[in-house]
C-alpha atoms as a printed R data frame, in Angstrom:
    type eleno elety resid chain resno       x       y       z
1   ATOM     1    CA   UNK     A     1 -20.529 -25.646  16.298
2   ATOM     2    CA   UNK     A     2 -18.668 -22.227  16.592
3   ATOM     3    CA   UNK     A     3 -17.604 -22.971  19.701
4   ATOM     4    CA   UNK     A     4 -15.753 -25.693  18.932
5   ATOM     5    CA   UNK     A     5 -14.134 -24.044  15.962
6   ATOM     6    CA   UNK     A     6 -13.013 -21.614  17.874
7   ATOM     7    CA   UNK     A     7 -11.791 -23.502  20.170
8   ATOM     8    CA   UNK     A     8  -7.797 -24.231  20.155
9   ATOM     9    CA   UNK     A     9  -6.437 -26.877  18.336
10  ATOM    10    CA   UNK     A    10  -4.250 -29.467  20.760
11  ATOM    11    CA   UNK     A    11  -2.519 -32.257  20.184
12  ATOM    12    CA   UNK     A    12  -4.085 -35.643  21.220
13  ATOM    13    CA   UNK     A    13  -2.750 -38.150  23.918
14  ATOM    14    CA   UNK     A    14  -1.313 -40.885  21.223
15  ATOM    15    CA   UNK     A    15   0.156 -37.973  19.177
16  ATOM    16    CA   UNK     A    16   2.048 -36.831  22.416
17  ATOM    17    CA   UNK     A    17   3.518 -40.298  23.121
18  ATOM    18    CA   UNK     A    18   4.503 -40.266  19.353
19  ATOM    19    CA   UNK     A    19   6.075 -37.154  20.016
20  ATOM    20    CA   UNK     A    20   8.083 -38.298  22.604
21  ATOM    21    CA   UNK     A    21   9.105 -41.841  21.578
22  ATOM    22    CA   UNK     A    22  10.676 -39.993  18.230
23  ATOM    23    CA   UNK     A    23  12.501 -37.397  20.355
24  ATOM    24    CA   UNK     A    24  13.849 -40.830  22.721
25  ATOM    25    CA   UNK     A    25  14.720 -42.361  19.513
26  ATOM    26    CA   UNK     A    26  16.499 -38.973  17.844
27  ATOM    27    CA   UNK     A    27  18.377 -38.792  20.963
28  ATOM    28    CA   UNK     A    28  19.262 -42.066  21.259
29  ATOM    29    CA   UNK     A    29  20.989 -41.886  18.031
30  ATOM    30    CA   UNK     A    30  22.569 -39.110  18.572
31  ATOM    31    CA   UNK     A    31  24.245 -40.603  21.587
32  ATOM    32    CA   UNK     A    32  25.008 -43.705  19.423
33  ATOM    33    CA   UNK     A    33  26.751 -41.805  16.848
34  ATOM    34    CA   UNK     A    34  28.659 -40.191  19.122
35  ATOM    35    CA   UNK     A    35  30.276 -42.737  21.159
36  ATOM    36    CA   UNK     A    36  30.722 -43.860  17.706
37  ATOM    37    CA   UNK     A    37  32.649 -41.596  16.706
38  ATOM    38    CA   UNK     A    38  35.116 -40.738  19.094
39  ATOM    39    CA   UNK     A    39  35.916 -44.388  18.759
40  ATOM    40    CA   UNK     A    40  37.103 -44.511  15.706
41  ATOM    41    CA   UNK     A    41  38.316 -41.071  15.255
42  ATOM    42    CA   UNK     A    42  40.309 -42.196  18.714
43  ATOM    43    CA   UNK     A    43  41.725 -45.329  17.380
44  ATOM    44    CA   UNK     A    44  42.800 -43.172  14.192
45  ATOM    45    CA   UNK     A    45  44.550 -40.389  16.444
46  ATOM    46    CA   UNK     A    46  45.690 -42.986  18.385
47  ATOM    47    CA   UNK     A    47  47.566 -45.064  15.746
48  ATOM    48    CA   UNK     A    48  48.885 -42.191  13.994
49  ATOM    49    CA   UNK     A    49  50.652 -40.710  17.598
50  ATOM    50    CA   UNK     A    50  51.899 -44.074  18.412
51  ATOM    51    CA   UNK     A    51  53.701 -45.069  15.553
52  ATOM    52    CA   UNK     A    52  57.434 -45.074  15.431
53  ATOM    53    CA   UNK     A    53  58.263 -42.358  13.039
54  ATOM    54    CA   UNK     A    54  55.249 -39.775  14.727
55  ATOM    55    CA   UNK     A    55  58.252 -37.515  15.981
56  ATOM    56    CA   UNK     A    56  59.547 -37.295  12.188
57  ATOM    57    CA   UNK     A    57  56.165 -36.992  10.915
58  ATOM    58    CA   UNK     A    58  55.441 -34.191  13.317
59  ATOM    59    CA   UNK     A    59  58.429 -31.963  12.770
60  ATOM    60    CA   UNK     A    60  58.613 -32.784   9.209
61  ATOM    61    CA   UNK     A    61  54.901 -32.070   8.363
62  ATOM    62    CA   UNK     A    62  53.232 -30.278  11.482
63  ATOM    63    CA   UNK     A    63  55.830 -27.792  12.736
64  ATOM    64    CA   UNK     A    64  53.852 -25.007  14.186
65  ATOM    65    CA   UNK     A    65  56.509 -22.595  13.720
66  ATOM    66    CA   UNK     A    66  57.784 -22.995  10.414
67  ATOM    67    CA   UNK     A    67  53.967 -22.988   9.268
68  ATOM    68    CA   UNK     A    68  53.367 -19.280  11.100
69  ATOM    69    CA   UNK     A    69  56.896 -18.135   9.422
70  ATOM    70    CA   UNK     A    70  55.686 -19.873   5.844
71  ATOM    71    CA   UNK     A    71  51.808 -19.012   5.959
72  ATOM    72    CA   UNK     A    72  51.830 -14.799   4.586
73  ATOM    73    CA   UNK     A    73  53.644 -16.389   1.529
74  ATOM    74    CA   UNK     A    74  51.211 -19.288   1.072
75  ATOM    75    CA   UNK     A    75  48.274 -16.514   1.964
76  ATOM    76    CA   UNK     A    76  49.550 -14.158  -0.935
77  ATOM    77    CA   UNK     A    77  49.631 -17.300  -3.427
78  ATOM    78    CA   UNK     A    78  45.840 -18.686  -2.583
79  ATOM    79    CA   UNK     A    79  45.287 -14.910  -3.605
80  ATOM    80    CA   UNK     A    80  46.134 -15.877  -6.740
81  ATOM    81    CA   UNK     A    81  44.253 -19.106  -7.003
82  ATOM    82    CA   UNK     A    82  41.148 -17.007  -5.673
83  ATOM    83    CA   UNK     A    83  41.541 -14.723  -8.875
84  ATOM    84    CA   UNK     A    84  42.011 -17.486 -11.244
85  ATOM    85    CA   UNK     A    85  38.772 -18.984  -9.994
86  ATOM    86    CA   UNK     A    86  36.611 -15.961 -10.268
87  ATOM    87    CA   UNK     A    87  37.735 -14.390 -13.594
88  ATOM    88    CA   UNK     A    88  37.976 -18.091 -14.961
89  ATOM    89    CA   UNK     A    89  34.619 -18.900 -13.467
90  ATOM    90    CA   UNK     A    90  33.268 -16.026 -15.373
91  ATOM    91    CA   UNK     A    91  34.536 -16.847 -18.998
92  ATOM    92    CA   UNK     A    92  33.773 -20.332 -18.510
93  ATOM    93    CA   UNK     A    93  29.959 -19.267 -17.585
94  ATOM    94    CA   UNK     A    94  29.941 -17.347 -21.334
95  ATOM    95    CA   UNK     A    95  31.715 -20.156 -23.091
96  ATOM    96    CA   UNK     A    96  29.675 -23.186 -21.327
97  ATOM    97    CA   UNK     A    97  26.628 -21.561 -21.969
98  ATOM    98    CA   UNK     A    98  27.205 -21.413 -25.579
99  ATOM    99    CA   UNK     A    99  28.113 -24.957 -26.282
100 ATOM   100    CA   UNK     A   100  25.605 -26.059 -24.600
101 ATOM   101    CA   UNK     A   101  23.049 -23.827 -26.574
102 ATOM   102    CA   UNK     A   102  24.777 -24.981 -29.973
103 ATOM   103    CA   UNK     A   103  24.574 -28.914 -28.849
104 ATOM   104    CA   UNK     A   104  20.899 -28.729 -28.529
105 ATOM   105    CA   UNK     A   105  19.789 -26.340 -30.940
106 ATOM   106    CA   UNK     A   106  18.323 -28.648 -34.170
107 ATOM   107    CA   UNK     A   107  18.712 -25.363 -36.557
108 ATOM   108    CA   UNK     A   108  20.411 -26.610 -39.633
109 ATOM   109    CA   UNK     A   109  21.966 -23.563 -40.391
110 ATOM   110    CA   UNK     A   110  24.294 -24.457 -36.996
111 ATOM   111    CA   UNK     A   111  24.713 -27.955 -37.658
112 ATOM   112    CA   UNK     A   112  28.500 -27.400 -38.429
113 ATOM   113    CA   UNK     A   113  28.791 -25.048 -35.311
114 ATOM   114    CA   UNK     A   114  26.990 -27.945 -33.761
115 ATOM   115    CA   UNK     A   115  29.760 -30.279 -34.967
116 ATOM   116    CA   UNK     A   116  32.054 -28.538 -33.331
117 ATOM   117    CA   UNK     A   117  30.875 -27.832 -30.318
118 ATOM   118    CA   UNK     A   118  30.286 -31.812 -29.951
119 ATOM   119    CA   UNK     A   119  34.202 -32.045 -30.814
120 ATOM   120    CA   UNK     A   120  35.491 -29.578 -28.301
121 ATOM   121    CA   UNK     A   121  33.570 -30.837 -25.767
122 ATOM   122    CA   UNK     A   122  35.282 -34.511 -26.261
123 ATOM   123    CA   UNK     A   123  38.455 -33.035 -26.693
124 ATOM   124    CA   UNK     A   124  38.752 -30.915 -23.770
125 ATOM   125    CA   UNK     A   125  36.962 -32.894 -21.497
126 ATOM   126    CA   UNK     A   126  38.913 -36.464 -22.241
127 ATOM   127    CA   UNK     A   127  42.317 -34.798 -22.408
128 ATOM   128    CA   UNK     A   128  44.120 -34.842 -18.532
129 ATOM   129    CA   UNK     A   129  44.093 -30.974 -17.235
130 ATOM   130    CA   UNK     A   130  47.596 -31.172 -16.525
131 ATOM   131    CA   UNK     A   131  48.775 -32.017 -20.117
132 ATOM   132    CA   UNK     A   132  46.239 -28.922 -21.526
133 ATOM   133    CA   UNK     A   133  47.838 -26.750 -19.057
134 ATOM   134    CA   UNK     A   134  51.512 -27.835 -20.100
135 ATOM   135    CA   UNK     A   135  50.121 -27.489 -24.635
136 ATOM   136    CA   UNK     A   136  48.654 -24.286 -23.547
137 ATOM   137    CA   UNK     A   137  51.414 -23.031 -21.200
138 ATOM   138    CA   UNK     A   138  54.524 -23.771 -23.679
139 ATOM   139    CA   UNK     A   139  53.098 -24.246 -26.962
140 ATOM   140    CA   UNK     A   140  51.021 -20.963 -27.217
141 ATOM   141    CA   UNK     A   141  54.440 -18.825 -26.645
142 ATOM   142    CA   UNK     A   142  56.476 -20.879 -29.185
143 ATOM   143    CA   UNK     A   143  54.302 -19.745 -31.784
144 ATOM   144    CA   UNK     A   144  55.694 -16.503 -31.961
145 ATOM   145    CA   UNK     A   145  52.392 -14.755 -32.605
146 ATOM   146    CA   UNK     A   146  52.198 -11.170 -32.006
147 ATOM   147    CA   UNK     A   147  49.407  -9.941 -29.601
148 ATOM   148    CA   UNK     A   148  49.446 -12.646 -27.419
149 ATOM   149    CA   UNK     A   149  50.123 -12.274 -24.152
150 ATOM   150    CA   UNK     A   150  52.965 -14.842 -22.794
151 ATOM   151    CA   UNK     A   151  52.131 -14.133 -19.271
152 ATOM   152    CA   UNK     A   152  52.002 -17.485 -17.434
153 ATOM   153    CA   UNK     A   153  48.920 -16.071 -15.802
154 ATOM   154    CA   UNK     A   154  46.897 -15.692 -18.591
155 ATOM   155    CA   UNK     A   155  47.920 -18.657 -20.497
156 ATOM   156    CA   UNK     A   156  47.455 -20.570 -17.147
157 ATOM   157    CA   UNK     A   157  43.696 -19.420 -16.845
158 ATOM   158    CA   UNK     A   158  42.897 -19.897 -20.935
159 ATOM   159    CA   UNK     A   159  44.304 -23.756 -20.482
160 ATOM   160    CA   UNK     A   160  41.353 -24.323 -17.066
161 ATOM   161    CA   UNK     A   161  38.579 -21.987 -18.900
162 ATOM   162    CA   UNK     A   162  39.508 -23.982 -21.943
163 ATOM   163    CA   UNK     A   163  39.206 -27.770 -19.837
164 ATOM   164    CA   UNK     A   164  36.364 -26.437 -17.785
165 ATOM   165    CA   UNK     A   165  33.993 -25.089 -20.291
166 ATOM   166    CA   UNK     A   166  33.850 -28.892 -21.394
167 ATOM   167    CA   UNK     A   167  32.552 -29.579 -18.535
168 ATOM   168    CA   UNK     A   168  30.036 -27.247 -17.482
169 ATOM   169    CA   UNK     A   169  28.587 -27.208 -20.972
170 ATOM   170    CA   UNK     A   170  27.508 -31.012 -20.642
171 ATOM   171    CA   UNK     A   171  26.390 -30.109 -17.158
172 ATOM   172    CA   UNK     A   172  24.006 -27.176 -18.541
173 ATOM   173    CA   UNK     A   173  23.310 -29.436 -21.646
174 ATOM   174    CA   UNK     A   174  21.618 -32.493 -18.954
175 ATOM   175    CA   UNK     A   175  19.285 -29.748 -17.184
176 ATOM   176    CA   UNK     A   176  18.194 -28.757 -20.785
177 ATOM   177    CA   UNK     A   177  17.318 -31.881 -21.909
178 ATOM   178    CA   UNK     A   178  15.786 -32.540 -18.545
179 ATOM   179    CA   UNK     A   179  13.219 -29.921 -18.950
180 ATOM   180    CA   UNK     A   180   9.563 -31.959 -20.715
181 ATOM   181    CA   UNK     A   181   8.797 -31.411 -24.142
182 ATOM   182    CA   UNK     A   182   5.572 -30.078 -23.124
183 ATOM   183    CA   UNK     A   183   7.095 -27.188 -21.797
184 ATOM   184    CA   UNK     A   184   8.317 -26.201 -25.337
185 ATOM   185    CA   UNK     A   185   5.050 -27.005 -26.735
186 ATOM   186    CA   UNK     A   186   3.258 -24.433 -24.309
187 ATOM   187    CA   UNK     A   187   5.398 -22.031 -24.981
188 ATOM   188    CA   UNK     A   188   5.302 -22.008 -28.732
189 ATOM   189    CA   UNK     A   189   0.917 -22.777 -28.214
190 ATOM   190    CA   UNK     A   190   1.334 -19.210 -27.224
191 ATOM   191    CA   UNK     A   191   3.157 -17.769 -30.013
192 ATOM   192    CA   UNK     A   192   6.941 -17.355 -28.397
193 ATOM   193    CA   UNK     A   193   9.458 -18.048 -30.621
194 ATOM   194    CA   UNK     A   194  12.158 -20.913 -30.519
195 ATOM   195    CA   UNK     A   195  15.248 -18.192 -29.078
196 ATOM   196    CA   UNK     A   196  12.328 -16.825 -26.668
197 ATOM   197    CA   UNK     A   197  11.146 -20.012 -25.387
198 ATOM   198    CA   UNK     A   198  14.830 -21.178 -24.633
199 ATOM   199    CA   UNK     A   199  15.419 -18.018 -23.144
200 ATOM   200    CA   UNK     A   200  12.264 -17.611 -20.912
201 ATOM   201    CA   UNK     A   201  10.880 -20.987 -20.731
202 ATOM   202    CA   UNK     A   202  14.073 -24.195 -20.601
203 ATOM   203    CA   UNK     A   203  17.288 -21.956 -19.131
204 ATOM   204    CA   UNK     A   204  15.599 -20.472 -16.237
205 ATOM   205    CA   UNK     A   205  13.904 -24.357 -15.279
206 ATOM   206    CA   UNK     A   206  17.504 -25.863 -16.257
207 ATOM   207    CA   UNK     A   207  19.755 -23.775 -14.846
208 ATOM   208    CA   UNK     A   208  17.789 -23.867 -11.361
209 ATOM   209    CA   UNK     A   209  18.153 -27.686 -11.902
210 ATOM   210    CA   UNK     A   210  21.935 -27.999 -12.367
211 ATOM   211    CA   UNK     A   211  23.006 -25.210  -9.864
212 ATOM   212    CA   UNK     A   212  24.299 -27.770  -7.365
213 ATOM   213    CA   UNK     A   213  26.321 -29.947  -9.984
214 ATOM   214    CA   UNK     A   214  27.620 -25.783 -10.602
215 ATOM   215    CA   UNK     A   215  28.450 -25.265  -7.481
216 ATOM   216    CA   UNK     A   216  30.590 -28.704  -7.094
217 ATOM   217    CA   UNK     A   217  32.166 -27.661 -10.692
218 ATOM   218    CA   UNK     A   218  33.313 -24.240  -8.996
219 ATOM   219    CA   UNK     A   219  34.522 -25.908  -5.838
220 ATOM   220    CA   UNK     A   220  36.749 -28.211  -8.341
221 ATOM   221    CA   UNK     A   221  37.911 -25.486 -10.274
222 ATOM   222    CA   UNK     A   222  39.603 -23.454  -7.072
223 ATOM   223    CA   UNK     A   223  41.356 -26.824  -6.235
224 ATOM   224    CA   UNK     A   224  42.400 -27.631 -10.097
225 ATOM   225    CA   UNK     A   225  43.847 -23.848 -10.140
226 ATOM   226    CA   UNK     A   226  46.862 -25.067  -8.387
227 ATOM   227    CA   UNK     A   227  47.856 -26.674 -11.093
228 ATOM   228    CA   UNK     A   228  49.221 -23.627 -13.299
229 ATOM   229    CA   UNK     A   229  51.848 -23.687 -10.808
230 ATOM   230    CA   UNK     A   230  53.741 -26.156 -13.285
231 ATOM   231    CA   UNK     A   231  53.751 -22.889 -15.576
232 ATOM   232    CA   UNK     A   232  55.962 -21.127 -12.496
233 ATOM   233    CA   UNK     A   233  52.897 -19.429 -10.997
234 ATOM   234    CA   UNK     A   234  53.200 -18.462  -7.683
235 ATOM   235    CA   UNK     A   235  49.939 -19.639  -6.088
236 ATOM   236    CA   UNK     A   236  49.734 -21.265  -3.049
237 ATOM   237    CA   UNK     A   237  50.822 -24.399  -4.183
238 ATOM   238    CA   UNK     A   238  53.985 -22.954  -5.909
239 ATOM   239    CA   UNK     A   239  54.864 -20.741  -2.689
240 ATOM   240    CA   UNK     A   240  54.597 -23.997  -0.288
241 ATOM   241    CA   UNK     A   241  56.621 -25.686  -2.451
242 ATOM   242    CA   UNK     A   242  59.334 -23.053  -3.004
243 ATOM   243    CA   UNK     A   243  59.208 -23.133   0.821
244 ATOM   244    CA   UNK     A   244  59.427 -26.730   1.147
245 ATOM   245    CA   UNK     A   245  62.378 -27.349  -0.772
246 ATOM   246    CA   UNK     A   246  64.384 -24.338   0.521
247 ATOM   247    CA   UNK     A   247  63.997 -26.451   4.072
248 ATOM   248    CA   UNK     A   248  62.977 -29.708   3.271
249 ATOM   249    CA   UNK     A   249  60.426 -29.131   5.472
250 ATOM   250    CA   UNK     A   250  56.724 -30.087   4.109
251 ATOM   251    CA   UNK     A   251  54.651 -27.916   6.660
252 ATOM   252    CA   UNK     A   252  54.307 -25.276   3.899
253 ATOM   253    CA   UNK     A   253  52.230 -28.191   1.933
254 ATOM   254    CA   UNK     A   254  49.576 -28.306   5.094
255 ATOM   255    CA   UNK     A   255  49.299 -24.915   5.243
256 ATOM   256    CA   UNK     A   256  48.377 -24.687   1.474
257 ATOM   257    CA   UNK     A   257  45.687 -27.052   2.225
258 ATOM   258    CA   UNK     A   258  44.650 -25.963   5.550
259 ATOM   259    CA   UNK     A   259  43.872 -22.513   3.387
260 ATOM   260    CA   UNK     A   260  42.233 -24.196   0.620
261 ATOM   261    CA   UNK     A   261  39.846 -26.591   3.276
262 ATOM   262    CA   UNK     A   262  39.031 -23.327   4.598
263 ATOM   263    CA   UNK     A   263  37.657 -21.763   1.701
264 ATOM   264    CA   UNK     A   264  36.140 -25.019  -0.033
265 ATOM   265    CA   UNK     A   265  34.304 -26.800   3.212
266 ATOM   266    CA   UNK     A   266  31.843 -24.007   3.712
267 ATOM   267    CA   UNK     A   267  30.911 -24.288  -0.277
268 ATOM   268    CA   UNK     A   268  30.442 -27.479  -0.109
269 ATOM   269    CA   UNK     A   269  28.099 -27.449   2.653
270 ATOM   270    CA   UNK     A   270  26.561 -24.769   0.972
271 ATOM   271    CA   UNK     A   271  26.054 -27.145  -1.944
272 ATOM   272    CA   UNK     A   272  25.104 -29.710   0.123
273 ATOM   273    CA   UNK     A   273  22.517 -27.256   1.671
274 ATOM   274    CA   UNK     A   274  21.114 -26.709  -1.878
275 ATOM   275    CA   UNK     A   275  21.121 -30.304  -2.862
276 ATOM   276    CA   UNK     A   276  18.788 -30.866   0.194
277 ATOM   277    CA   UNK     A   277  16.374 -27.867  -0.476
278 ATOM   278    CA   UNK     A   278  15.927 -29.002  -4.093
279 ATOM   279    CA   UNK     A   279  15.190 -32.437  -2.657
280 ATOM   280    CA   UNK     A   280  12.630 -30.896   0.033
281 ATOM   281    CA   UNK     A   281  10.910 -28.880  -2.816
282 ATOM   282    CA   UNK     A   282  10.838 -32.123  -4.612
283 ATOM   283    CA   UNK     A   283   9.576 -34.124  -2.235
284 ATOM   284    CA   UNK     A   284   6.553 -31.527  -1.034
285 ATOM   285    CA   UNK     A   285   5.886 -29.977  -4.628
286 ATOM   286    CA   UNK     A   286   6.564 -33.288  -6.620
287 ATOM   287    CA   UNK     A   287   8.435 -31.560  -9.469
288 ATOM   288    CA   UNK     A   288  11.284 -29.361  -9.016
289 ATOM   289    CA   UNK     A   289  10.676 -25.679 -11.315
């Protein structure tokens, strides 16, 4: 009996040809998708090289030159959009956070604050970003009030922190609903309070929950930044299209998006990486903590 416990564990004959017949079958569908897609990225390439106005489309839109001459502008403007992201990231953290706390809490004492909350969120979130940007933008400064800065920077940011917290608040909201009663119940069975079970007990569970719905809100809110260049921002979107109009030339336009692909693909794999690890913990734990 010790002997053969001892003995090394090895695979058996019909788990070998299983073995192999899924590696034949992993790389025949590899080669499948392959040929696959060279086809039809080949026909696209194809079609798009062929057509009759590829020359204009070429010079007009890919000219290598003009985008090495246009891209340290363009560079220095994504700067920009790269600090709106962060510092507005951070305030809309704060400010999400909160309505989301006040839309679930059942306190009467906060049931105007409550009220509230529920109307921002509908307001900010229904209204188009562009037409916050533009109240915020030119309305704050006609006001006249003293101690508020004018800088189209600042009034830029407050207009997406102001549209974004919206958002993430009813994204932080689902994962604290989606956290089982019985979780509460446990908590208060041994004697936390209601502030100290939502701070120990639902936000860490819910916030682990909703951190790839986050991470898509973040990748959304670097692309929506380019919009405060309707204030006169110069972001990357502003600089390409100062560019483009001096020339009529709309390479400036690729190379703003060529800058922002480069930044946004690898977070969105990264979300997509997270999405499938929640999934896997899932799928081997049966509920996701």
């Amino acid at each position: 009996m010790s002997e053969r416990n001892n003995s090394a564990w090895s695979p058996s004959s019909r788990e070998l040809e299983r073995r192999k017949e899924r590696g034949r079958i992993s790389r025949r569908q590899a080669i499948i998708a392959a040929i696959s897609s060279v086809l039809v990225l080949g026909t696209l390439i194809s079609i798009a090289i062929t057509s009759p106005g590829w020359a204009v489309v070429r010079k007009t839109f890919f000219d290598v030159n003009y985008g090495r001459e246009v891209l340290p502008k363009v560079a220095e403007g994504i700067w920009i959009n790269l600090q709106l992201t962060f510092i507005g990231g951070a305030c809309i953290g704060v400010i999400a956070l909160a309505l989301a706390l006040l839309r679930t809490t059942k306190s009467p004492a906060l049931t105007p604050f409550r009220y509230l909350a529920t109307a921002y969120v509908d307001i900010f979130r229904g209204a188009p970003l562009i037409l916050i940007i533009l109240l915020v933008g030119f309305g704050v400064p006609a006001l006249g009030l003293s101690g508020i800065p004018s800088n189209v920077i600042f009034l830029g940011t407050v207009a997406v922190v102001l549209t974004y917290s919206a958002y993430v608040a009813e994204v932080i909201r689902s994962g604290i609903l989606s956290i089982h009663p019985s979780q509460r119940a446990a908590a208060r069975s041994l004697g936390l309070t209601s502030t100290q079970t939502m701070r120990y007990v639902v936000l860490p569970q819910a916030i682990r929950r909703v951190v790839p719905p986050l991470l898509n809100d973040f990748v959304s809110l670097l692309k929506d930044t380019g919009l405060v260049s309707i204030l006169g921002v110069t972001d990357a979107v502003r600089a390409a299209q100062i560019n483009a109009s001096r020339t009529f030339n709309y390479t400036p336009y690729v190379v703003a998006a060529i800058l922002f692909l480069i930044i946004t693909i690898p977070m969105t794999r990264y979300t997509d990486r997270a999405i499938r690890q929640r999934m896997s913990n899932q799928n081997s734990e049966g509920v996701v903590v």
